[in-house]
C-alpha positions in Angstrom: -158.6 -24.2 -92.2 -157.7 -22.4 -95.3 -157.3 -18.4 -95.4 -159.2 -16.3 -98.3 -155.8 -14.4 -98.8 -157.7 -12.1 -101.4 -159.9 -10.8 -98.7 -156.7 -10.4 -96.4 -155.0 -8.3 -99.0 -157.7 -6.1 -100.2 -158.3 -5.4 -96.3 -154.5 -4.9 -96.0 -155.0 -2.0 -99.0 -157.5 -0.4 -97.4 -156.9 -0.1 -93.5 -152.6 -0.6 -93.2 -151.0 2.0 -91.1 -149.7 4.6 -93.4 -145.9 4.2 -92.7 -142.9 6.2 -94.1 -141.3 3.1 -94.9 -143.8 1.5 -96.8 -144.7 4.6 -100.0 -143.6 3.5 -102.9 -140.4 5.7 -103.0 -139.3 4.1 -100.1 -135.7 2.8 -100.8 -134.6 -1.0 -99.9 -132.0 0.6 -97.8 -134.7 2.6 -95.7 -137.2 -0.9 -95.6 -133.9 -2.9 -94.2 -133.1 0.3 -91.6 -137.0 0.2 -90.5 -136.7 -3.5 -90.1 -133.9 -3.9 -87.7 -135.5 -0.7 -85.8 -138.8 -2.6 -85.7 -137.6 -5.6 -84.0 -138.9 -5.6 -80.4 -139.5 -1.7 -80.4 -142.5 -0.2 -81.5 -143.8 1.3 -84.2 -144.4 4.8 -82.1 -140.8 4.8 -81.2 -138.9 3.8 -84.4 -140.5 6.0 -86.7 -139.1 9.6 -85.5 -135.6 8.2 -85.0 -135.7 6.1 -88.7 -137.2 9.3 -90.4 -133.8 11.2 -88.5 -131.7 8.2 -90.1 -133.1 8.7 -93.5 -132.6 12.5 -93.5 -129.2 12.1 -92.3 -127.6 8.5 -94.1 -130.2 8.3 -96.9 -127.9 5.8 -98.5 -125.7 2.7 -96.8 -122.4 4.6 -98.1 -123.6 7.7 -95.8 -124.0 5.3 -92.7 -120.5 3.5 -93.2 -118.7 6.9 -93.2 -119.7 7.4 -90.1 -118.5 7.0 -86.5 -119.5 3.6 -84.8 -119.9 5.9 -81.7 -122.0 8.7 -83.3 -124.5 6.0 -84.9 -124.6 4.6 -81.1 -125.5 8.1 -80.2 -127.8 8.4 -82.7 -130.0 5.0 -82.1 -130.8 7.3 -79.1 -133.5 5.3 -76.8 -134.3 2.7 -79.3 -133.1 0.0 -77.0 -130.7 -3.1 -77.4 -128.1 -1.2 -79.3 -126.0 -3.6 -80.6 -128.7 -3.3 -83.6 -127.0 -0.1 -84.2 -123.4 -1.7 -84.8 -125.3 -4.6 -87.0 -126.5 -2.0 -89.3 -123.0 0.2 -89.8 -121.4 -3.2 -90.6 -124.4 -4.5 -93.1 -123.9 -0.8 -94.5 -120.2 -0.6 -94.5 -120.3 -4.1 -96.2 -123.6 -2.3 -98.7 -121.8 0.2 -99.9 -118.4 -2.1 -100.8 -119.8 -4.6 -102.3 -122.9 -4.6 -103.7 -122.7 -0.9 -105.0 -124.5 0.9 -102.5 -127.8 -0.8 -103.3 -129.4 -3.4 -100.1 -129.4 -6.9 -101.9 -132.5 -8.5 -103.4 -132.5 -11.9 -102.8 -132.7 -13.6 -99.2 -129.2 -15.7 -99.4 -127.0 -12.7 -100.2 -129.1 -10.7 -97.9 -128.5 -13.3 -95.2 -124.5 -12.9 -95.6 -124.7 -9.3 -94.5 -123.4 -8.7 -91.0 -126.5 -9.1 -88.4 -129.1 -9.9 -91.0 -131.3 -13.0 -90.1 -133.8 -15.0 -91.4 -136.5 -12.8 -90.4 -134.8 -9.6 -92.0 -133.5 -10.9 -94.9 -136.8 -12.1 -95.8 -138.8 -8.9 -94.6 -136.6 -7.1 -97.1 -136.8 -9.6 -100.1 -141.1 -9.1 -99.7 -141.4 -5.9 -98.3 -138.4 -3.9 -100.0 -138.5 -5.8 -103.5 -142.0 -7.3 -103.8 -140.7 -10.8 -103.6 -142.3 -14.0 -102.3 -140.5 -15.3 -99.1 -142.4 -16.7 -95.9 -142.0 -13.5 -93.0 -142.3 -14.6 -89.9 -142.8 -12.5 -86.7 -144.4 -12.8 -83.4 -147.6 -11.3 -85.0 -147.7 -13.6 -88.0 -147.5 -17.0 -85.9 -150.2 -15.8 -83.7 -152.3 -15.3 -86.6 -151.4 -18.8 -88.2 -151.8 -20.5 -84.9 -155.7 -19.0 -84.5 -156.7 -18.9 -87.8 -155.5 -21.6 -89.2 -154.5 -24.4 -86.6 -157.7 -23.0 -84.2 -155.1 -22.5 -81.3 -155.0 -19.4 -78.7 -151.4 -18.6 -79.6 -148.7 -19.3 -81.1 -146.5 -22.6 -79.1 -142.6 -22.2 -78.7 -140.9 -20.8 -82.0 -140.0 -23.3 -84.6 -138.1 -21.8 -87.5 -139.1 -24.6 -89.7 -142.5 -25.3 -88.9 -143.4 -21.6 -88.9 -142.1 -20.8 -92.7 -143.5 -23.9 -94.0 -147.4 -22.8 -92.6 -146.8 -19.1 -94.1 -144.9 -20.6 -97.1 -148.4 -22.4 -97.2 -150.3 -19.4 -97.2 -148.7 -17.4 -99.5 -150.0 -17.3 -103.2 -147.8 -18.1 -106.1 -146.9 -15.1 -107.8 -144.6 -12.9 -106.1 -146.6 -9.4 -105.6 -149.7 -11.0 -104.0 -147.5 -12.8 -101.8 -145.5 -10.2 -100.7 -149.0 -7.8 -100.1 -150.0 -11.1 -98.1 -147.1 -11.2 -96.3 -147.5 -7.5 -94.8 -151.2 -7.9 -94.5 -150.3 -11.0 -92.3 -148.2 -9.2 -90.1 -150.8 -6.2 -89.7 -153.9 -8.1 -89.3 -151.9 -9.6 -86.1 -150.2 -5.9 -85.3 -153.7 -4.3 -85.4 -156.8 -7.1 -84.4 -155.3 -10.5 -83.8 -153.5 -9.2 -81.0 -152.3 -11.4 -78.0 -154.4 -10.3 -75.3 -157.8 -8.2 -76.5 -158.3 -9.6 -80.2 -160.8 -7.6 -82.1 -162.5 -10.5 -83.6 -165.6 -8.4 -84.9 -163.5 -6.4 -86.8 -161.4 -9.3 -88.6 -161.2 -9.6 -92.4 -161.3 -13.7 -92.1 -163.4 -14.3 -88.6 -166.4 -16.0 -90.6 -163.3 -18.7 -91.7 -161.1 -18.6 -88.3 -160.5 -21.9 -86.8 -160.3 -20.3 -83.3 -163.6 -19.1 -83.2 -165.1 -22.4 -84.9 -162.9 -24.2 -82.5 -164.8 -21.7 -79.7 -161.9 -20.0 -79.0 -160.0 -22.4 -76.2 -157.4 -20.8 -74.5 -153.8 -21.1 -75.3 -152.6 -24.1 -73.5 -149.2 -24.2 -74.6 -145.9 -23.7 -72.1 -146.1 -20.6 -70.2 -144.2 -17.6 -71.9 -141.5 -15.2 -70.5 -142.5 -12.0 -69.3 -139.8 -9.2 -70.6 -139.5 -7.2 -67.4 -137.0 -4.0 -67.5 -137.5 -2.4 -63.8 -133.7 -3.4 -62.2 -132.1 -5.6 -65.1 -129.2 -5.4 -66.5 -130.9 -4.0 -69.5 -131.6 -0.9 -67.6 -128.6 -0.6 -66.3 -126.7 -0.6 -69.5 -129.3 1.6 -71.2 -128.5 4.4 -68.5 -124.3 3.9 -68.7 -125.1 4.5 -72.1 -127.2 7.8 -71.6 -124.3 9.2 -70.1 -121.9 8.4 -72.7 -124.8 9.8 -75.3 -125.0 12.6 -73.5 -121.4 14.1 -73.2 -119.1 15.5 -75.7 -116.2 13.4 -74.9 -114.8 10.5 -72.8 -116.2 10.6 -68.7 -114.6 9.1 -65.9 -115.6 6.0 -64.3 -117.3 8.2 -60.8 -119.8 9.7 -63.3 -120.6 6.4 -64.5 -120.7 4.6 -60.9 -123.4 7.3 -59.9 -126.2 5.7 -62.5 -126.5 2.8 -60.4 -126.2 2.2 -56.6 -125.1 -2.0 -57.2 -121.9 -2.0 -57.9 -121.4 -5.1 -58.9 -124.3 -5.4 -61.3 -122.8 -2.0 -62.6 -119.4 -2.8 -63.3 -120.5 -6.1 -64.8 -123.0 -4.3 -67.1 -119.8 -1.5 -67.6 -117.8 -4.6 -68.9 -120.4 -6.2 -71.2 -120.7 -2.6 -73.1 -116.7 -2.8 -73.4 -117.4 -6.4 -74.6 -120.0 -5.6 -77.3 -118.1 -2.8 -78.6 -120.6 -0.5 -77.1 -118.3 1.7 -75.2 -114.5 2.1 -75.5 -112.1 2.4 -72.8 -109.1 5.5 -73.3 -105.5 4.5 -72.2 -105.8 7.1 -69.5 -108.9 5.0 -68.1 -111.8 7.3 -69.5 -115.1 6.0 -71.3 -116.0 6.8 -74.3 -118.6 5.5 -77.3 -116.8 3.9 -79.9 -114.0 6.0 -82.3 -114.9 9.1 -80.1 -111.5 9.8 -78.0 
């Protein structure tokens, strides 16, 4: 089933959320910072704390020169902060190398510390106007209903999955990068996983879900992210503490967070792994650089 991608764009122009990071004045290095924020946090969330970034490191340079334990501090409740150390390093390696200015093209932006497929390309369309298939859980769904008639997406396949968008995307690069965004907001915004507003779609009348009568998705059953008692949780709120105080703490301030010990002091050790947290010589904790 073929997509009219005109119609998808033009619909893109006129109802896509109006986001700080996508005016026209928005800098590549403030499209790559909303990008690794975006990932499995939502848009509610990210966009006070990236419009804090931007004031405060409005350039990679600004970002490098700073603290590894302050830009922890300042990723605040964003979740999985080991995005926070993938940025300072992509920055630190920004504003070396490639003058201060976020790469254009996908393979030099895929040699950056932390940057995947995903962001690389997100950047490369979203930052530069280039073509490159972007792939995120909102564009497969999209793909899988409208144009292979399933209920969802199956299991990600890196391969698969760029070659149907690569499909999909016209052959001129500004098109394809509108196309690419529109995509990802048609699935954001009404193709959504579990109340699709079909009556308010751009391409129903073409959709090979609702020709196909909209089976259900019959694919292998997916993981449900719980939070409640993981150790997730319980390195979020070590970390709170940390975030919180002016200087290093001592290990009983820590130990009251949590009442399992042994889930604690293994999620205490995966920080010190990650680079999280720091350990002082005197046996203190501290965020990165901050003792």
């Amino acid at each position: 089933m073929a997509v009219d991608t005109e119609v998808l764009i033009d619909w893109f122009a006129d109802v896509g959320r109006d986001l700080p990071w996508r005016e026209p004045d928005c800098s590549a290095w403030g499209v790559l910072v909303s990008e690794i924020m975006l990932q499995q946090t939502p848009v509610s969330r990210v966009q006070p704390i990236w419009l804090e970034w931007m004031a405060r490191w409005p350039v990679p340079s600004a970002l490098a020169a700073e603290t590894t334990g302050e830009v922890v501090r300042a990723w605040g409740k964003l979740g999985y902060p080991r995005r926070a150390l993938r940025l300072h390093a992509a920055a630190t390696v920004i504003a070396q190398e490639h003058g201060d200015v976020v790469p254009s093209d996908v393979d030099t932006l895929l040699a950056l510390p932390g940057i995947g497929a995903y962001t690389a390309r997100a950047v490369a369309a979203f930052a530069y106007g280039k073509r490159a298939p972007v792939v995120d859980t909102n564009v497969r769904r999209v793909v899988a209903r409208a144009v292979h008639g399933a209920g969802d997406a199956g299991p990600a396949s890196n391969t698969r999955d760029m070659a149907d968008v690569e499909a999909l995307l016209p052959a001129e690069d500004a098109p394809a990068a509108k196309l690419s965004a529109a995509l990802m907001e048609l699935g954001a915004l009404i193709c959504t996983a579990r109340s699709p507003k079909c009556a308010e779609c751009p391409i129903y009348a073409e959709c090979a879900w609702q020709h196909n009568g909209r089976p259900e998705y019959a694919g292998p059953a997916k993981p449900v992210q719980k939070f409640a008692g993981t150790d997730r949780q319980v390195r979020g709120l070590l970390l709170d503490v940390l975030r919180g105080s002016e200087g290093p703490v001592e290990k009983a301030r820590l130990d009251l967070v949590w009442h399992e010990s042994g889930q604690r002091d293994r999620c205490l050790d995966s920080l010190l792994v990650d680079g999280l947290l720091e350990q002082t010589p005197d046996g203190l904790f501290a965020l990165p650089g901050e003792h």
